[in-house]
C-alpha positions as CSV (number, residue, x, y, z in Angstrom):
1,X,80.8,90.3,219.9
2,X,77.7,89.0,221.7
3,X,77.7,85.2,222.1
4,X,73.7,84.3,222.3
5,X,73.2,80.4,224.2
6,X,70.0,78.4,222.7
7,X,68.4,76.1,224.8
8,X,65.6,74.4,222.6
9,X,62.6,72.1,223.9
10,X,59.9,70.8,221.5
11,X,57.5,73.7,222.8
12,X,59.7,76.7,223.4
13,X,63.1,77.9,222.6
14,X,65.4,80.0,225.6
15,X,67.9,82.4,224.8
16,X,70.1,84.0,226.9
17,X,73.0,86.9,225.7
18,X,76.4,87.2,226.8
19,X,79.3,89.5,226.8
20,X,82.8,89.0,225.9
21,X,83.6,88.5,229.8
22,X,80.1,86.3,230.6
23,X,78.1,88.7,231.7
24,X,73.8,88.4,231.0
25,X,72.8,91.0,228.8
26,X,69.2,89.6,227.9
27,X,66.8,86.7,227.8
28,X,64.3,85.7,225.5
29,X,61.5,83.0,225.4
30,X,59.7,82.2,222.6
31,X,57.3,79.3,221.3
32,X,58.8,76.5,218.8
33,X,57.2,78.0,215.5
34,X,57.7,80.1,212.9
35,X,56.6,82.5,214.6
36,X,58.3,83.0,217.3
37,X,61.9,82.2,214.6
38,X,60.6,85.8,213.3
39,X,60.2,87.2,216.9
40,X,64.1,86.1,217.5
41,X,65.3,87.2,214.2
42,X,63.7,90.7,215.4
43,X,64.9,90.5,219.0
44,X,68.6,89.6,217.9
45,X,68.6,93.0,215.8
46,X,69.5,95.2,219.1
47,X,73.0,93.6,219.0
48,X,75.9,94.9,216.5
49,X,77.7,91.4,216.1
50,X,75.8,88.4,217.0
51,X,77.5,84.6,217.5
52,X,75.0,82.3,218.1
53,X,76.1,79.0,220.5
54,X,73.0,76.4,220.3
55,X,72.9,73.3,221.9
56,X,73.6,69.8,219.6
57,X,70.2,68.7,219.7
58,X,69.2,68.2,215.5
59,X,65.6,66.2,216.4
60,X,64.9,69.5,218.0
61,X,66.9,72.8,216.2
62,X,66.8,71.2,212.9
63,X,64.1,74.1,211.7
64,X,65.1,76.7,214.3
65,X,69.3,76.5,212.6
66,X,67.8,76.6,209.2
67,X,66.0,79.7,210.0
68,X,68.8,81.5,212.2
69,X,71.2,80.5,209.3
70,X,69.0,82.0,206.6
71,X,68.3,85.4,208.3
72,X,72.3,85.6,208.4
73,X,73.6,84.4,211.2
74,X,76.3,82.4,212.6
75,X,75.2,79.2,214.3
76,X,77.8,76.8,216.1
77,X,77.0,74.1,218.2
78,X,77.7,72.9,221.7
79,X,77.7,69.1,223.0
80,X,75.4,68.6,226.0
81,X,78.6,67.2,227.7
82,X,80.4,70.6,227.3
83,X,77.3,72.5,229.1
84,X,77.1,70.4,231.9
85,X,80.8,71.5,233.4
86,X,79.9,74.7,232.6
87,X,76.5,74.8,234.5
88,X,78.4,73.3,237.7
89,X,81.0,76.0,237.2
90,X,78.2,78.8,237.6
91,X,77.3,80.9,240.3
92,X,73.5,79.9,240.1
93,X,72.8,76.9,241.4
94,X,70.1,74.8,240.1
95,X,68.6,73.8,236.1
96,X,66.3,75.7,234.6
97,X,66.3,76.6,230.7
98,X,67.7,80.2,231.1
99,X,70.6,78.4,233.6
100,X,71.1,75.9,230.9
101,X,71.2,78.7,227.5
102,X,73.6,80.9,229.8
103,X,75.5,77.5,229.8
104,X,75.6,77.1,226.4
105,X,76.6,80.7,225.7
106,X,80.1,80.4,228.1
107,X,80.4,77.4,226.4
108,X,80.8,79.4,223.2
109,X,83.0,82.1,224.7
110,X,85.3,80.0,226.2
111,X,85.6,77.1,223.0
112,X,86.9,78.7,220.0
113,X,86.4,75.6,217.6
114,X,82.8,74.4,218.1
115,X,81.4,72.7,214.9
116,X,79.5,75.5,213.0
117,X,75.7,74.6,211.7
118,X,75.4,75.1,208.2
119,X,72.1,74.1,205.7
120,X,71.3,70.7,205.1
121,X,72.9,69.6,201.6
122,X,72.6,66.3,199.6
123,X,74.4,64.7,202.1
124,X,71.6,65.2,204.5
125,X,69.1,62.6,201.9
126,X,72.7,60.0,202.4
127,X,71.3,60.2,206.1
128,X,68.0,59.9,206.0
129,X,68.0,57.0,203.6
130,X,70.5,54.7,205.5
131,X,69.4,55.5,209.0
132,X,65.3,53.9,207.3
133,X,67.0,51.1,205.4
134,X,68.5,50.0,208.9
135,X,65.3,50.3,210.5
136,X,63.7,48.5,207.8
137,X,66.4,45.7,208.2
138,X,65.7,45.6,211.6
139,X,62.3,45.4,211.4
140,X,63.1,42.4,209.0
141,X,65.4,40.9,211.8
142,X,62.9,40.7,214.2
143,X,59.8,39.2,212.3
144,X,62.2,36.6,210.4
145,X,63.8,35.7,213.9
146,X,59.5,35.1,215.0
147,X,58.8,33.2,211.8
148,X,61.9,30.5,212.0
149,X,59.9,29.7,215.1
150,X,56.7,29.1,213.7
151,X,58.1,27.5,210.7
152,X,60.0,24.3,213.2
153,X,56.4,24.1,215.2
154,X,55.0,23.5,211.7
155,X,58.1,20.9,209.9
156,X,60.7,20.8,212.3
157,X,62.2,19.1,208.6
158,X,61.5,22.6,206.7
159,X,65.3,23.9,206.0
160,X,65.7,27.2,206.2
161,X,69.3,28.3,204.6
162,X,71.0,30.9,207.1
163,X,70.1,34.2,206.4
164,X,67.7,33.0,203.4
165,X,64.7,34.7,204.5
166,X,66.1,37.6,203.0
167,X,66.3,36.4,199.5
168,X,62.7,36.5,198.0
169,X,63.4,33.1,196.2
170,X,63.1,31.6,199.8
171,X,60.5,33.5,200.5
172,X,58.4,32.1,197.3
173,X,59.7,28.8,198.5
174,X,58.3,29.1,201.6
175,X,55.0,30.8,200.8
176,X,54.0,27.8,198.5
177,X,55.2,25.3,201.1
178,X,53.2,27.2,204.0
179,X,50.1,27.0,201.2
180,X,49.8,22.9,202.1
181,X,48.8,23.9,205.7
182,X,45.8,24.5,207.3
183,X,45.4,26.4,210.8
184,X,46.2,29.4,212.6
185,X,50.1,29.2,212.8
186,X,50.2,28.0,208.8
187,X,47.8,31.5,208.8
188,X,50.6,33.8,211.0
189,X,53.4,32.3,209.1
190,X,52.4,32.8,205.9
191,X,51.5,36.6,207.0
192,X,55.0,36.8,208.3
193,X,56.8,35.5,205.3
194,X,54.3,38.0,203.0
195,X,56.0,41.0,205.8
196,X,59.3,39.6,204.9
197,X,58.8,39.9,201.5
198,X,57.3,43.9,201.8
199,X,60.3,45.3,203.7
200,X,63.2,43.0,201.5
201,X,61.6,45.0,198.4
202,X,61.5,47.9,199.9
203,X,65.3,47.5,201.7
204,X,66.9,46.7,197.8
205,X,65.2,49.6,196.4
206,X,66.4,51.9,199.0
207,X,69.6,50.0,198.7
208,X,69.8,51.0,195.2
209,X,69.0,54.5,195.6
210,X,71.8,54.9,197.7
211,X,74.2,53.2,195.5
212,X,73.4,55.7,193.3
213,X,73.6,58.7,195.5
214,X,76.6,57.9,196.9
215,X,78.2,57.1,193.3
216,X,77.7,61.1,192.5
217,X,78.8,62.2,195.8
218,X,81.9,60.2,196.9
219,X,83.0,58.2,194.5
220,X,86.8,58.7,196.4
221,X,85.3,57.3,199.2
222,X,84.0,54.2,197.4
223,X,87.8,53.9,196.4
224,X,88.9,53.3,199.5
225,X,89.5,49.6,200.6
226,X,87.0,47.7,202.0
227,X,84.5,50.9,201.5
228,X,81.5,49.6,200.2
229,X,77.8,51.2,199.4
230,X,76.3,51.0,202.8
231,X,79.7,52.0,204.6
232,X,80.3,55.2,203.0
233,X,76.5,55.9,203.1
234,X,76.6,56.0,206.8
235,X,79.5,57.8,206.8
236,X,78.5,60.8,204.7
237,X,75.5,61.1,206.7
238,X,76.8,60.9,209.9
239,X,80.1,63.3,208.9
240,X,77.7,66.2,207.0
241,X,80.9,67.6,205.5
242,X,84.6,67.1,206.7
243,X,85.5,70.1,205.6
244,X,83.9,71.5,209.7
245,X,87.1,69.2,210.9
246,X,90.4,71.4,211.0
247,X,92.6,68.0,210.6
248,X,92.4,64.3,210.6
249,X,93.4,64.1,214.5
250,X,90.0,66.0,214.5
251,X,88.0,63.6,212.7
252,X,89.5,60.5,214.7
253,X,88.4,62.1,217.9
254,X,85.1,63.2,216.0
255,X,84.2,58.8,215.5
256,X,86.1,57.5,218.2
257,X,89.7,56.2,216.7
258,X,91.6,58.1,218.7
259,X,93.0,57.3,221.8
260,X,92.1,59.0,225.1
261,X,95.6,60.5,227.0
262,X,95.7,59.0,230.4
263,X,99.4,60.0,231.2
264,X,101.4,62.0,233.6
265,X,104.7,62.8,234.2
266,X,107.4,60.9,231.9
267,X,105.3,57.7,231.0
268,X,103.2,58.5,228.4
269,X,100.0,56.3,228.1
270,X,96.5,56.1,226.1
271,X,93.4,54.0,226.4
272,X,90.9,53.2,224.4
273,X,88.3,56.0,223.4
274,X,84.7,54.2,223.9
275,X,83.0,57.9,222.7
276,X,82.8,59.2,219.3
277,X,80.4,58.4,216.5
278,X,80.0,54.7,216.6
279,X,77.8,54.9,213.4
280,X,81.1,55.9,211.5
281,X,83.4,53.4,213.9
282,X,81.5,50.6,213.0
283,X,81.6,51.6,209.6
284,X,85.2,52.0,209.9
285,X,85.6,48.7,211.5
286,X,84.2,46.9,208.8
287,X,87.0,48.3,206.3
288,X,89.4,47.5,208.7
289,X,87.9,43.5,208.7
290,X,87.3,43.9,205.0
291,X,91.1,44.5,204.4
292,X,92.8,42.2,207.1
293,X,90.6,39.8,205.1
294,X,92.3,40.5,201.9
295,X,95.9,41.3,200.1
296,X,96.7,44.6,199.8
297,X,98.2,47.4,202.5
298,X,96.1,46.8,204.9
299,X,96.3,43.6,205.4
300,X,100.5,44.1,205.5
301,X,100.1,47.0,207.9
302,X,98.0,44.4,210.3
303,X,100.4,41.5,209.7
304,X,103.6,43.7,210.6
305,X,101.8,45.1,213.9
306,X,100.5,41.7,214.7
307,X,104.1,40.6,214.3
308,X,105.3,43.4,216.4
309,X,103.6,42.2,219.7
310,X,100.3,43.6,219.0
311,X,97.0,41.7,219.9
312,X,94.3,41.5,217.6
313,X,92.1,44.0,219.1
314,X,95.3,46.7,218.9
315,X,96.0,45.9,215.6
316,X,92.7,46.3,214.3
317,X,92.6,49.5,216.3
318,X,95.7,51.3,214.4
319,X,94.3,50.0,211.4
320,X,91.2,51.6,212.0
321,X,93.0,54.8,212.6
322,X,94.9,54.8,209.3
323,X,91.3,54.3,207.4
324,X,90.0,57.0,209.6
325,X,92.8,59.3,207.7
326,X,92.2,57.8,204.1
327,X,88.3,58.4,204.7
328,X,89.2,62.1,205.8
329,X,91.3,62.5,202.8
330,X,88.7,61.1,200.7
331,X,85.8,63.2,202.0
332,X,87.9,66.1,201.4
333,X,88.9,65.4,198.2
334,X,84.8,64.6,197.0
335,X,83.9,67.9,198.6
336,X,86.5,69.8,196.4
337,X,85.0,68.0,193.1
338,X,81.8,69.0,194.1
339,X,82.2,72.6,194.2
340,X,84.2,73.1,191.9
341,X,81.0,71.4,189.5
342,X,78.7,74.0,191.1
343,X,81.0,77.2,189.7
344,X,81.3,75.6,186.7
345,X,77.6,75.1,186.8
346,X,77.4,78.6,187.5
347,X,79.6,80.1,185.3
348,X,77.1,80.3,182.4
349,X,74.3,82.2,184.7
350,X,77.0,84.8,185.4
351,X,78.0,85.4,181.7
């Protein structure tokens, strides 16, 4: 087996091949395009069996994995944390981009369970919609947050609810309100609120389209308490398939609700794991505040621990954990229905 390291850039792509024991075998550099994806497709044919280690940056490899995956080939992927201890651990000193795809290669070779890439799936439109809905909200955030200020300099009187100037009624209440005034604030105010208006349309209708998306792809997901829409949006796109996990400890560490070992001897100790994918903790927080909030297990698995000596931070934490399973569970489940309704689909075609 010959592990082959990646090191990407916008412009060029580095590869460097590796035997079973580290040792360089060859080195490639080739331009970003499709091009040069044929030229490595053609260069990686001098080698019997080919694993192909490739570091974990999507924005960049996105087209480059889809490519390497559709000529064949096994792609996995290696965190830019895992390179760094192995470039320190090398004999040549320094960073270039062969340095770092040699890195990324003894990466490979020395972890046997690296997350493999595979072809984007409908999962990957989940993504793509929450992560502009949240920068549409954001963008709402920040011009409602500049129009409350305009709005006191004209009526310091005008009530604004909390968190109305994202319900278009306001905003029509507003607009005729800000009609009565005359200058250059009334103007900017009246543009702002009109802004307002644009992205809260367009926020509800993407809102919408993922409630629908998410409806056909994980509707055990949505079961789980305190799961809503948005939640299990963000954390289909950020998980891409927890079927890559081998366990549930695996998909705690994956988003953060596992603890971090800090213990030697006979006193065993953990502390709190700051890492992970906070997209999917926050998401998983939320539950957790969702269910302490109302009857059901969760909220008598928090009440026992908080009766236990637990703070609220630690309780919150193990119930966090406990979702984290019920959300792996779930995943795994909604994958399974959904294959199994492409070989039914299938089944047809074949006959």
């Amino acid at each position: 087996m010959t592990v082959v390291g990646i090191d990407s850039h916008k412009k060029t792509h580095t590869l460097v091949a590796v035997d079973q024991v580290g040792k360089r075998l060859a080195q490639l550099t080739v331009e970003a395009t499709a091009k040069g994806h044929r030229q490595v497709c053609t260069w990686l044919g001098q080698f019997d069996q080919v694993l192909l280690a490739i570091e974990d940056c999507r924005h960049l490899t996105r087209r480059f994995e889809a490519d390497l995956l559709l000529a064949g080939y096994a792609v996995v992927r290696v965190h830019t944390q895992l390179m760094a201890g192995a470039r320190r651990s090398a004999r040549e000193r320094g960073k270039s981009d062969p340095i770092d795809a040699e890195a990324v290669a003894r990466v490979a070779l020395r972890e046997p369970d690296l997350p493999r890439a595979e072809l984007d799936g409908p999962t990957r439109e989940v993504k793509l919609r929450s992560d502009h809905r949240r920068t549409l909200v954001r963008q709402r955030t920040a011009i409602a947050n500049k129009l409350r200020w305009f709005l006191h300099e004209i009526d310091p009187g005008l009530a604004v609810p909390s968190r109305g100037l994202k319900r278009l009624c306001v905003l029509d209440s507003l607009e005729a309100d800000l009609a009565a005034h005359h200058g250059v604030v009334a103007e900017i105010a009246l543009d702002l609120v009109q802004d307002c208006r644009r992205l809260t349309v367009r926020i509800n209708a993407m809102e919408s389209q993922l409630r629908q998306l998410v409806r056909e792809l994980a509707p055990n997901l949505l079961a789980v308490p305190g799961c809503g829409v948005l939640s299990a949006a963000m954390i289909l796109g950020e998980t891409t398939g927890a079927a890559r996990f081998k366990s549930k400890d695996a998909f705690a560490r994956f988003n953060g609700t596992a603890p971090i070992p800090v213990w030697s001897s006979n006193t065993v100790r953990v502390r709190l794991n700051r890492g992970g994918n906070r997209t999917i903790n926050n998401a998983l927080h939320m539950a957790a505040v969702t269910q302490v909030r109302r009857d059901g297990p969760g909220a008598t698995y928090y009440a026992k621990q908080i009766a236990a000596g637990k703070t609220v931070k630690e309780a919150l934490r193990l119930l966090r954990r406990r979702i984290s399973d019920r959300v792996f569970r779930a995943l795994l489940a909604d994958e399974a229905a959904r294959d199994n309704q492409q070989i039914i689909q299938t089944l047809p075609q074949a006959a």
